[in-house]
Steps between C-alpha positions, in 0.01 A plus 500: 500500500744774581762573265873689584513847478774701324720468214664113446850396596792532280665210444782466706751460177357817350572676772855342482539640135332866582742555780267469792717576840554208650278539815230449284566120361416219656854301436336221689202432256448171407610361133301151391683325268422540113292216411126420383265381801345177448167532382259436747249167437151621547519732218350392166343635177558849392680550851782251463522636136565863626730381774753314220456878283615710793741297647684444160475887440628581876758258473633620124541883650657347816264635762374129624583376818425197678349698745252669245250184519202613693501817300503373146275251603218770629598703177386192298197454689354816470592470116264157515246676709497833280467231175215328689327871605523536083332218375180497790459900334539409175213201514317711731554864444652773728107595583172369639166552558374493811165555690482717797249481775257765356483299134733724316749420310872597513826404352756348695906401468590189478698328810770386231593856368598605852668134540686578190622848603668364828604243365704700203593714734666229712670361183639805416607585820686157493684585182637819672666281753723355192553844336277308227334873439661753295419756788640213776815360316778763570377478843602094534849366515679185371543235763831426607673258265610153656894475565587347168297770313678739636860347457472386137468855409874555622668149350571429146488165263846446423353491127396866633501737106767774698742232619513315139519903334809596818677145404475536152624902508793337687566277266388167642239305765 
């Protein structure tokens, strides 16, 4: 499986907020709304479990989309798979015996401790993709806010604590 050479991509708002010249944004890029995916059906057990941890954590620091589905789901997966890898070692062991053709004997790894390493390193992987890493999170940004979000910010309550303190200063409501 080839991987991609070179150092990762900034994130196109951190590149915003470091000054990049403006050649090098894509202005176009597209913005999913802010919202959890559903959850897909097949997955069960310690799977589905992870899913609802991630997604709840992704969504709280505001870096879920809609369109973040196929990757949270894969993320969960190889959590299940990497849980599964752990148990067939721990009832086996990480080693076995094994004959070879002259009679000898000789010590071998277990299929499970490599199946565990890929799949934590697929997990992990997976968490970098939601800044979910110490080393990954000031490298994610917060998905854009729906309309409303972004409005109530700039309109008060009229019960609002600085009107009542300005009407009261002037001396009534």
């Amino acid at each position: 499986m080839g991987g991609r050479n070179g150092r990762r991509a900034t994130p196109t708002a951190l590149k915003i907020l470091q000054g990049v010249r403006s050649s090098r944004i894509n202005w176009h890029e597209p913005r999913p709304p802010a919202d959890r995916p559903p959850k897909p059906a097949h997955l069960a057990g310690i799977a589905a479990a992870e899913w609802d941890r991630l997604a709840q954590i992704a969504e709280d620091m505001g870096v879920l989309t809609v369109a973040d589905g196929p990757m949270l789901e894969a993320t969960a997966g190889a959590y299940a798979e990497w849980r599964q890898a752990l148990a067939a070692i721990k009832s086996g062991g990480a080693y076995y015996e094994a004959k070879t053709t002259a009679g000898a004997t000789m010590i071998r790894t277990h299929p499970a401790v490599a199946a565990a390493g890929d799949a934590w390193r697929r997990y992990v992987q997976g968490l970098g993709a939601f800044g979910l890493s110490p080393a990954t999170r000031s490298k994610v940004a917060r998905a854009p806010q729906p309309p409303a979000e972004r409005l109530e910010k700039y309109t008060r309550p009229k019960d609002d604590p600085r009107r009542v303190l300005a009407a009261l200063k002037r001396g009534g409501k």
